[in-house]
N, CA, C, O and CB atoms as a CASP TS submission, in Angstrom:
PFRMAT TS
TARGET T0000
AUTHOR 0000-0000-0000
METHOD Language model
MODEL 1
PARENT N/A
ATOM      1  N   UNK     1       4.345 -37.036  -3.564  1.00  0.00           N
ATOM      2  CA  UNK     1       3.386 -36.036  -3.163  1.00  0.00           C
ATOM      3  C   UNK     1       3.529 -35.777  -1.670  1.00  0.00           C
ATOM      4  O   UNK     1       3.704 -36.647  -0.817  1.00  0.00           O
ATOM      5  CB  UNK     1       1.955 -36.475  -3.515  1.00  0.00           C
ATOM      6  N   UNK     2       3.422 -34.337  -1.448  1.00  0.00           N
ATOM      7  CA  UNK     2       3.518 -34.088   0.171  1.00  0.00           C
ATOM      8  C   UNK     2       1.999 -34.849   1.018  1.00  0.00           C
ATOM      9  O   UNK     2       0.845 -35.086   0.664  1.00  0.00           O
ATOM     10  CB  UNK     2       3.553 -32.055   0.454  1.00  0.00           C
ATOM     11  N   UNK     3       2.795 -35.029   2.271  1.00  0.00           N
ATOM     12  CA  UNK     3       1.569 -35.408   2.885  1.00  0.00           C
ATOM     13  C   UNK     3       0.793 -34.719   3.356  1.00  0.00           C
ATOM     14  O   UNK     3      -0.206 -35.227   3.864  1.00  0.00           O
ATOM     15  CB  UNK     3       1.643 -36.055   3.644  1.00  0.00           C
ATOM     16  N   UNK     4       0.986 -33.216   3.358  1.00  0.00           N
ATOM     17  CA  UNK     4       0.741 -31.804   4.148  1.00  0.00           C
ATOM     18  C   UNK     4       0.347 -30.859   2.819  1.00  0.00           C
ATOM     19  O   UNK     4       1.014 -30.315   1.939  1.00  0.00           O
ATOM     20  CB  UNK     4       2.343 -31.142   5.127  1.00  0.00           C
ATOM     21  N   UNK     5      -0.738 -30.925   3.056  1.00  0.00           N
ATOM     22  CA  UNK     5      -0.847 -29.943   1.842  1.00  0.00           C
ATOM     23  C   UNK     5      -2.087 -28.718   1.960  1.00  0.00           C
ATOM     24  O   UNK     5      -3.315 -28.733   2.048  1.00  0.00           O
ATOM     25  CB  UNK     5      -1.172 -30.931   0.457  1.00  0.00           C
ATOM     26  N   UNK     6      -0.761 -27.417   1.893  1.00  0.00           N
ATOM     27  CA  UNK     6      -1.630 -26.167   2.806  1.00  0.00           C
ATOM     28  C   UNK     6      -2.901 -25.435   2.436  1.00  0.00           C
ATOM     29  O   UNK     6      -3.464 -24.466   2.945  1.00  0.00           O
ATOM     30  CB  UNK     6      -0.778 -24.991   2.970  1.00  0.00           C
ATOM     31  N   UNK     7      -3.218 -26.312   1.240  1.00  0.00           N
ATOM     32  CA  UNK     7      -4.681 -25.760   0.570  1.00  0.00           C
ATOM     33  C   UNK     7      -6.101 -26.314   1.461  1.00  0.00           C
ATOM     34  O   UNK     7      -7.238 -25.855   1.564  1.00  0.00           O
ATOM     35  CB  UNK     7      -4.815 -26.462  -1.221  1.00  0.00           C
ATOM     36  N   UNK     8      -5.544 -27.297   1.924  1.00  0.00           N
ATOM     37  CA  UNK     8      -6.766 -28.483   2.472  1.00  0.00           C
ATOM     38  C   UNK     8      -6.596 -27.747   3.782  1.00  0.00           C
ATOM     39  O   UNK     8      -7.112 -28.549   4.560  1.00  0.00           O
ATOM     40  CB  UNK     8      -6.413 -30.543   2.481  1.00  0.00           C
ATOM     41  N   UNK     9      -6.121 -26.533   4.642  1.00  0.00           N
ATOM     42  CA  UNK     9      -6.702 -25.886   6.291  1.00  0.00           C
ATOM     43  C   UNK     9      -7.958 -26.098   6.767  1.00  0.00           C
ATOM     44  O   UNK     9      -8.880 -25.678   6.069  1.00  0.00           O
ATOM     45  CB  UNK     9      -6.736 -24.357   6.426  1.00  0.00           C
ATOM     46  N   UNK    10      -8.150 -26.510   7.528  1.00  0.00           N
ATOM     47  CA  UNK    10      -9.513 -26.081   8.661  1.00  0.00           C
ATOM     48  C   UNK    10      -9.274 -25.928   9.829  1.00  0.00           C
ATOM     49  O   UNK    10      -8.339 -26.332  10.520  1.00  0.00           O
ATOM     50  CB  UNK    10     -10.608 -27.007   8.854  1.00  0.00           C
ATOM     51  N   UNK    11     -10.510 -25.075  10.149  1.00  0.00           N
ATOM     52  CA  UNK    11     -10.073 -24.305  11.434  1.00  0.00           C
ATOM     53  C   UNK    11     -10.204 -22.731  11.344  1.00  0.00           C
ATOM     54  O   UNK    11     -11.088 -22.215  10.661  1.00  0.00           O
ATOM     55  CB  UNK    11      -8.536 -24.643  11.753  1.00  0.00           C
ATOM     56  N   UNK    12      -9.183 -21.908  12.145  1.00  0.00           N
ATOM     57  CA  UNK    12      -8.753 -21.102  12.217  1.00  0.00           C
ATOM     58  C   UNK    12      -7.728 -20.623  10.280  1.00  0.00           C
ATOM     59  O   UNK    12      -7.188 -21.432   9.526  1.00  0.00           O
ATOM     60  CB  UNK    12      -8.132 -21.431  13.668  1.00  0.00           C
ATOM     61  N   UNK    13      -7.869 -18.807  10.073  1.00  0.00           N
ATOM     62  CA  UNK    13      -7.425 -19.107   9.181  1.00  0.00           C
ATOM     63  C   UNK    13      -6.028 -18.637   9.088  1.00  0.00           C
ATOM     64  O   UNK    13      -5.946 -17.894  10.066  1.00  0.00           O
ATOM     65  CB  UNK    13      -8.189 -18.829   8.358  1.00  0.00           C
ATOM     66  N   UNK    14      -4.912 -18.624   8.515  1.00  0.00           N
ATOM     67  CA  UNK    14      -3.674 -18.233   8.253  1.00  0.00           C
ATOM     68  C   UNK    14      -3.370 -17.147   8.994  1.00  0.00           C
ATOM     69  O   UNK    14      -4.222 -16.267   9.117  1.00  0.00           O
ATOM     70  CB  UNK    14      -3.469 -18.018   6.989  1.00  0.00           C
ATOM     71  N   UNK    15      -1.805 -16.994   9.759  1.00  0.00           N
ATOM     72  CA  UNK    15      -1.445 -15.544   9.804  1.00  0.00           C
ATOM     73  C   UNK    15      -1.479 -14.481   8.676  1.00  0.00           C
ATOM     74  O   UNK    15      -1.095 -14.672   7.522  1.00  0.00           O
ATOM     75  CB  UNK    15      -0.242 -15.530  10.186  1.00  0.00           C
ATOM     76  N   UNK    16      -2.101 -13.101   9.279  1.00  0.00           N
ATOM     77  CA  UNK    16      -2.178 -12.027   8.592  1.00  0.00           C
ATOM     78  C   UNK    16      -3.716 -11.557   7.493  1.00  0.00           C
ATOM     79  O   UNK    16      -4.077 -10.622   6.779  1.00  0.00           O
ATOM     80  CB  UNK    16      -0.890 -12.237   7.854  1.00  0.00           C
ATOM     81  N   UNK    17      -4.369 -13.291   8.095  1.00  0.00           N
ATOM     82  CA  UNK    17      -5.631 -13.009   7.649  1.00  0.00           C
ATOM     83  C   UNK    17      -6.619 -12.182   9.131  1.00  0.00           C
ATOM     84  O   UNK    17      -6.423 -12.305  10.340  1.00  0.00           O
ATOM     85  CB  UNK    17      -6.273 -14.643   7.040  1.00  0.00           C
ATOM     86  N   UNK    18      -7.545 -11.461   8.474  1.00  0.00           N
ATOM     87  CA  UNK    18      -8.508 -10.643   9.753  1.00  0.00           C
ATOM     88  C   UNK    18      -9.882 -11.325   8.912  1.00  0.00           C
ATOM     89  O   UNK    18      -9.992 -11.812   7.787  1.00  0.00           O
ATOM     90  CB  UNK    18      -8.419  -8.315   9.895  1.00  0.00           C
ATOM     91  N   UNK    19     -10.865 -11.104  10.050  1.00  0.00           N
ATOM     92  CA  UNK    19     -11.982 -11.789   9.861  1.00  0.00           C
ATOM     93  C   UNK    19     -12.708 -10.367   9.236  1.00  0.00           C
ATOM     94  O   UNK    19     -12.288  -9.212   9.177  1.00  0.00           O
ATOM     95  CB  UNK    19     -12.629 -12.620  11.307  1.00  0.00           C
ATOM     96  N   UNK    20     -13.972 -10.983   8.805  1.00  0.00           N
ATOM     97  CA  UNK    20     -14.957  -9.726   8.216  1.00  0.00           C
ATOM     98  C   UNK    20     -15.203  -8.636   9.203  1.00  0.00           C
ATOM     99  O   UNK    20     -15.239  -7.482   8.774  1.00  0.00           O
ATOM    100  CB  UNK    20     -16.481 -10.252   7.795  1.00  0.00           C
ATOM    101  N   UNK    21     -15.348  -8.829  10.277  1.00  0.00           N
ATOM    102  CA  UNK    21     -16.013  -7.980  11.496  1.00  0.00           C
ATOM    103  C   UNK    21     -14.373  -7.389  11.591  1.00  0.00           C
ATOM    104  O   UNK    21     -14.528  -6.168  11.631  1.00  0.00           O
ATOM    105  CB  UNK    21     -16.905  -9.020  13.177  1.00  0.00           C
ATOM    106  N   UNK    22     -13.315  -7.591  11.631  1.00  0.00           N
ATOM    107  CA  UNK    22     -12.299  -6.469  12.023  1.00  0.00           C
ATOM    108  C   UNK    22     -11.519  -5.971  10.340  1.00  0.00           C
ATOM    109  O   UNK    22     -10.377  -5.526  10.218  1.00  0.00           O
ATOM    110  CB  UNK    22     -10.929  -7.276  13.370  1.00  0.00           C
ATOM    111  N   UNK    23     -12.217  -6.136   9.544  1.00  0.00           N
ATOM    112  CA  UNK    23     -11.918  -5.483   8.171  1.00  0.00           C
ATOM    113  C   UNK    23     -12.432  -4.200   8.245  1.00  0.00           C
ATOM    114  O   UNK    23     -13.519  -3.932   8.756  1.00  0.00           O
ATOM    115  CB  UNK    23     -12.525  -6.203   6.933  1.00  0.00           C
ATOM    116  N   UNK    24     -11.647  -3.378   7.730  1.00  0.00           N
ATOM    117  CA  UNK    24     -11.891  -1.962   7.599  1.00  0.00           C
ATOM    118  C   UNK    24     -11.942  -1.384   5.802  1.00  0.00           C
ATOM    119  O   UNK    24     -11.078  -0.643   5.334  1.00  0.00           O
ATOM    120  CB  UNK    24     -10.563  -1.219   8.535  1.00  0.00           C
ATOM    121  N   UNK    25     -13.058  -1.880   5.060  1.00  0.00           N
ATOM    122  CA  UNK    25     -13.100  -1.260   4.022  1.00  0.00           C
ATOM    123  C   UNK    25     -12.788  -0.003   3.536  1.00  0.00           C
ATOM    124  O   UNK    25     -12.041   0.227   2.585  1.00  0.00           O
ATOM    125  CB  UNK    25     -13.878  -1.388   3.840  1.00  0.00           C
ATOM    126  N   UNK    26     -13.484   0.945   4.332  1.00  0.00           N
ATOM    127  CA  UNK    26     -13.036   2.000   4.253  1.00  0.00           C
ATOM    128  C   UNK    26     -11.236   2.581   3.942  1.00  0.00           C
ATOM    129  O   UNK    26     -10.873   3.431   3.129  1.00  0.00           O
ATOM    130  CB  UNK    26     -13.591   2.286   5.331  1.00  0.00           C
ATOM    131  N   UNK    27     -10.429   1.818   4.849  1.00  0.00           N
ATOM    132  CA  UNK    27      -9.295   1.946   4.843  1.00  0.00           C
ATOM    133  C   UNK    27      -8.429   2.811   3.460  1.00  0.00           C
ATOM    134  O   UNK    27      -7.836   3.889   3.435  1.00  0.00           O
ATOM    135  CB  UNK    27      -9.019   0.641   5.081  1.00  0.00           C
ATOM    136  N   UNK    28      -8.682   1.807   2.433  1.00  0.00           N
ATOM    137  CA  UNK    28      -8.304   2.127   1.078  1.00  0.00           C
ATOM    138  C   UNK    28      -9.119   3.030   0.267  1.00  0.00           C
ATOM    139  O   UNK    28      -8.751   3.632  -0.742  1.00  0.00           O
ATOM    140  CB  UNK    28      -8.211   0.998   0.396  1.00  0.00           C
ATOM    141  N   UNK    29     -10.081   3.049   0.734  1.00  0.00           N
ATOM    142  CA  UNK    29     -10.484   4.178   0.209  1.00  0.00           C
ATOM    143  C   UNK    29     -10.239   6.091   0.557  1.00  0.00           C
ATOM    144  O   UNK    29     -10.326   7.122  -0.109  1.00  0.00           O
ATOM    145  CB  UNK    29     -11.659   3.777   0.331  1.00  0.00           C
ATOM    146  N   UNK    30      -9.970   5.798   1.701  1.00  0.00           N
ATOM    147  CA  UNK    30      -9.204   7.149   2.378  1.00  0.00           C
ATOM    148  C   UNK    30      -7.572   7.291   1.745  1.00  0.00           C
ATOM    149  O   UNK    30      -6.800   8.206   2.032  1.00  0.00           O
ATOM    150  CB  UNK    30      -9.097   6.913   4.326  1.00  0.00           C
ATOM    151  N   UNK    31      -7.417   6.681   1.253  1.00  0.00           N
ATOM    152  CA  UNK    31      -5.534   6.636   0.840  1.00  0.00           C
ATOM    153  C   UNK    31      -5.477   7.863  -0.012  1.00  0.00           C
ATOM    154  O   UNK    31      -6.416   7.787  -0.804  1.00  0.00           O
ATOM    155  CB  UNK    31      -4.814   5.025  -0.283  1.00  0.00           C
ATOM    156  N   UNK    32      -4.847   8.876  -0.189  1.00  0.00           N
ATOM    157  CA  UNK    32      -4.323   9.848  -1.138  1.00  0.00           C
ATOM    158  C   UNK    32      -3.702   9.119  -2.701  1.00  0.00           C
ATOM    159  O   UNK    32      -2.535   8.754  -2.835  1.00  0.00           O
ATOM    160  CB  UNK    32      -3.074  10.661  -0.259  1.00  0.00           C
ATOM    161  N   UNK    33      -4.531   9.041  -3.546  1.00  0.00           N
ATOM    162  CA  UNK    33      -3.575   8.777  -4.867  1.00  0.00           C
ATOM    163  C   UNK    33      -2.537   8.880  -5.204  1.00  0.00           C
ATOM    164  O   UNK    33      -2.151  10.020  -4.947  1.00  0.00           O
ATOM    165  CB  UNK    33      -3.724   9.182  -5.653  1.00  0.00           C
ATOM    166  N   UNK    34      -1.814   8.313  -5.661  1.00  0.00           N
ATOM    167  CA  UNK    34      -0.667   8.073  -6.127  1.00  0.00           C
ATOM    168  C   UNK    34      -0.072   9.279  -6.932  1.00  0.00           C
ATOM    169  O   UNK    34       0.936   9.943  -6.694  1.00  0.00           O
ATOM    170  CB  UNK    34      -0.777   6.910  -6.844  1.00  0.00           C
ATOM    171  N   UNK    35      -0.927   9.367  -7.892  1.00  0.00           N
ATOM    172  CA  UNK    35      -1.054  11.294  -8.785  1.00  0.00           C
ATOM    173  C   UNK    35      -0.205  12.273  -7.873  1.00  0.00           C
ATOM    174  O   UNK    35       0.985  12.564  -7.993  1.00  0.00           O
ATOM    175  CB  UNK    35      -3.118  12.233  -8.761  1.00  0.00           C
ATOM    176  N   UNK    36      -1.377  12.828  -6.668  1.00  0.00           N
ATOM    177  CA  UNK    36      -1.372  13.891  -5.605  1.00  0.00           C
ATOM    178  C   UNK    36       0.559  13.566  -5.409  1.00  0.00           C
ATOM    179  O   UNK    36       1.370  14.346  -5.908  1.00  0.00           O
ATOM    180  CB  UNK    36      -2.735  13.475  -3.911  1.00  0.00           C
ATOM    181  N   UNK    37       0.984  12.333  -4.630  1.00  0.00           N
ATOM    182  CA  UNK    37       2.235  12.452  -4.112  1.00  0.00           C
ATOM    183  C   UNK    37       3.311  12.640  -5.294  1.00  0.00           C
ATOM    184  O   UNK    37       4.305  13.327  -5.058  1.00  0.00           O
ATOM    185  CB  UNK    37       2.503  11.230  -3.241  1.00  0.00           C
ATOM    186  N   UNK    38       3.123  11.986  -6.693  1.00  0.00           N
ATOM    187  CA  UNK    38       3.909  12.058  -7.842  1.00  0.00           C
ATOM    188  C   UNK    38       4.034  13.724  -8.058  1.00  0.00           C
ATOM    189  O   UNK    38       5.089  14.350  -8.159  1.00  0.00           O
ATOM    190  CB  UNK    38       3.183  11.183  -9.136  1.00  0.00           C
ATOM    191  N   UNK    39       2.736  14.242  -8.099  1.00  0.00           N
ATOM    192  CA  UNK    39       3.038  15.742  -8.487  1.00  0.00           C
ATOM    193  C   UNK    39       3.585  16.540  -7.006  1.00  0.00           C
ATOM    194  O   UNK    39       4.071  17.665  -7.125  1.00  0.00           O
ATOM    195  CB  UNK    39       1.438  16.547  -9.169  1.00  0.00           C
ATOM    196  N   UNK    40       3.527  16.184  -6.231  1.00  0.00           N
ATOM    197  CA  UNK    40       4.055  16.805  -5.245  1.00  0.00           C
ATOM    198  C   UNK    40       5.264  17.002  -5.223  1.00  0.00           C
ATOM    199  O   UNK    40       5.803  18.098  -5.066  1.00  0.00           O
ATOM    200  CB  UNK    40       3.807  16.364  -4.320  1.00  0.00           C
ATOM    201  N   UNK    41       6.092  15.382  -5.462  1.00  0.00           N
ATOM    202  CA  UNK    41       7.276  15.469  -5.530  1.00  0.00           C
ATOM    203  C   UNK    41       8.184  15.976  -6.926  1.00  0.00           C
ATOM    204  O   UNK    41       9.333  16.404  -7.032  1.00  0.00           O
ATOM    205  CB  UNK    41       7.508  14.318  -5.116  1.00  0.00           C
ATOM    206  N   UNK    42       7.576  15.829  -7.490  1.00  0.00           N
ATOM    207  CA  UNK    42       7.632  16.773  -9.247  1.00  0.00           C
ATOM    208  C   UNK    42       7.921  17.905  -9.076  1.00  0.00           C
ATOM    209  O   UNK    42       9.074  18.213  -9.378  1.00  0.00           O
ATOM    210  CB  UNK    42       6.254  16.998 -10.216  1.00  0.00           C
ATOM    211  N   UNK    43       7.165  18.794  -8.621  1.00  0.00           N
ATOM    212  CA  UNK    43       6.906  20.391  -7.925  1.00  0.00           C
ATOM    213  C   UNK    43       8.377  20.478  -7.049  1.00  0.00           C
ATOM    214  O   UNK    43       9.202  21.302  -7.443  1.00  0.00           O
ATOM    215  CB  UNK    43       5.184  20.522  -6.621  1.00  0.00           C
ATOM    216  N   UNK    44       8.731  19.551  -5.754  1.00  0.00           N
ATOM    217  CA  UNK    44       9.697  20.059  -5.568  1.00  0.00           C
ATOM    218  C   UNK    44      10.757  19.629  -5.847  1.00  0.00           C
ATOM    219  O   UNK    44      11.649  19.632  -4.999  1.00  0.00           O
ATOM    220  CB  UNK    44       9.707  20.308  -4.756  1.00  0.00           C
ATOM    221  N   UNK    45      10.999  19.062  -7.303  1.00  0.00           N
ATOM    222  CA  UNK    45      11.761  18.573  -7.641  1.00  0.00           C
ATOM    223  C   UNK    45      12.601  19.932  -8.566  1.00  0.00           C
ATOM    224  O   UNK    45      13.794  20.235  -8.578  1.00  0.00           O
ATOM    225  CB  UNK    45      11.208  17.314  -8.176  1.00  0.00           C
ATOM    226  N   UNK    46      11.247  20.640  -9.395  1.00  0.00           N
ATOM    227  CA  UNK    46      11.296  21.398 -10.112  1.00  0.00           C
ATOM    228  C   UNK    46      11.765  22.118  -9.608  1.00  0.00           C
ATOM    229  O   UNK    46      12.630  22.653 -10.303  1.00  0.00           O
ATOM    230  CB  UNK    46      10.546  21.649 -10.605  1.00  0.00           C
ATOM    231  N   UNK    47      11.658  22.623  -8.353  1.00  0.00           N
ATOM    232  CA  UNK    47      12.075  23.448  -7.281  1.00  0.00           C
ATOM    233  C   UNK    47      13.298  23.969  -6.693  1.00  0.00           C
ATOM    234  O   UNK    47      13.685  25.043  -6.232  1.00  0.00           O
ATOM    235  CB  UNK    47      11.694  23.014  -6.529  1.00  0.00           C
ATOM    236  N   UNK    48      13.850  22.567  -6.922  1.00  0.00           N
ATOM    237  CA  UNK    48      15.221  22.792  -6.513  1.00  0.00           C
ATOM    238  C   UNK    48      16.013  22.487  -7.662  1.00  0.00           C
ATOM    239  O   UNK    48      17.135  22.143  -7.290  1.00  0.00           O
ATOM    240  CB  UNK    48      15.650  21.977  -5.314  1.00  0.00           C
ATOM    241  N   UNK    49      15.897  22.473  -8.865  1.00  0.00           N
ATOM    242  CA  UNK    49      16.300  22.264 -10.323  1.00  0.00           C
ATOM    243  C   UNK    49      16.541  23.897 -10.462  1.00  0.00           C
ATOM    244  O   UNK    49      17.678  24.346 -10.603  1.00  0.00           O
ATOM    245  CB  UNK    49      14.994  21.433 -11.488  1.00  0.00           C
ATOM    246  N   UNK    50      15.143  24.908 -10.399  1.00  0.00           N
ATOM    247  CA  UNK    50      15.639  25.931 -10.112  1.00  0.00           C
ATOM    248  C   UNK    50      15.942  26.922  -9.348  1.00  0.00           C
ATOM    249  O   UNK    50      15.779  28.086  -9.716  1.00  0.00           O
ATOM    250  CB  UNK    50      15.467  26.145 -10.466  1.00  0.00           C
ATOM    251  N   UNK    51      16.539  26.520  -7.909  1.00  0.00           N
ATOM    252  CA  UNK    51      17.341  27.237  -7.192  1.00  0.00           C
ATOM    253  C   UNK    51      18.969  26.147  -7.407  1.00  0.00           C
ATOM    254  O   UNK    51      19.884  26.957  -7.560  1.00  0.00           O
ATOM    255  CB  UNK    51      16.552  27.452  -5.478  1.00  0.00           C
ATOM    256  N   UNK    52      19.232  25.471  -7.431  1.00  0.00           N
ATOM    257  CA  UNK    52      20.123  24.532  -8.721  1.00  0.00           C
ATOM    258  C   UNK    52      21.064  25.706  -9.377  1.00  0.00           C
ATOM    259  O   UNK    52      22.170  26.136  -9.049  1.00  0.00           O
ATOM    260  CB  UNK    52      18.879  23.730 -10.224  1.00  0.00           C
ATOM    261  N   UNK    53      20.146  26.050 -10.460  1.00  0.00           N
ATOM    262  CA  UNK    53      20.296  26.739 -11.979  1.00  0.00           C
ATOM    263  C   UNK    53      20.526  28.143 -11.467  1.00  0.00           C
ATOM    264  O   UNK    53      21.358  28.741 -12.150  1.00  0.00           O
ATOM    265  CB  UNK    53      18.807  26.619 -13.149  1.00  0.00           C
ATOM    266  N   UNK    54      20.135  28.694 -10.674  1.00  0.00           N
ATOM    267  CA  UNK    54      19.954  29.921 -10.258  1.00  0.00           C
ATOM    268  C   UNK    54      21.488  30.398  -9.616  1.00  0.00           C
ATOM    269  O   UNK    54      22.128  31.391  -9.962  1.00  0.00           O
ATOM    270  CB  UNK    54      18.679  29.922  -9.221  1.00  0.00           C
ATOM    271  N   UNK    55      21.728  29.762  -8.967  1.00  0.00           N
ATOM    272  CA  UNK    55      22.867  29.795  -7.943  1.00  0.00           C
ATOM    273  C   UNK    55      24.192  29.534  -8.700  1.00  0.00           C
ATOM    274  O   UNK    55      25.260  29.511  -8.086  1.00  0.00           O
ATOM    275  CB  UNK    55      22.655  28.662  -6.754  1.00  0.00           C
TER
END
């Protein structure tokens, strides 16, 4: 068994953790769906499929 074992920390907590007071909930909720960019890129996908076909 290790003698170090990284579940048992105290103190300060891990890199890449932020405390409650500099969490920004909001954050993820402002994000554009996944949908919006899929059909976006769909559209100009379609787009150039037909100037593609056209030409």
């Amino acid at each position: 068994m290790a003698s170090w074992d990284d579940d048992d920390w105290v103190g300060e907590p891990p890199e890449g953790r932020h405390s409650r007071d500099r969490a920004k909930p909001g954050f993820w909720a402002s994000q554009r769906p996944l949908g919006l960019t899929a059909g976006a890129i769909g559209i100009v996908l379609l787009v150039l499929l037909a100037v593609w076909l056209a030409s």
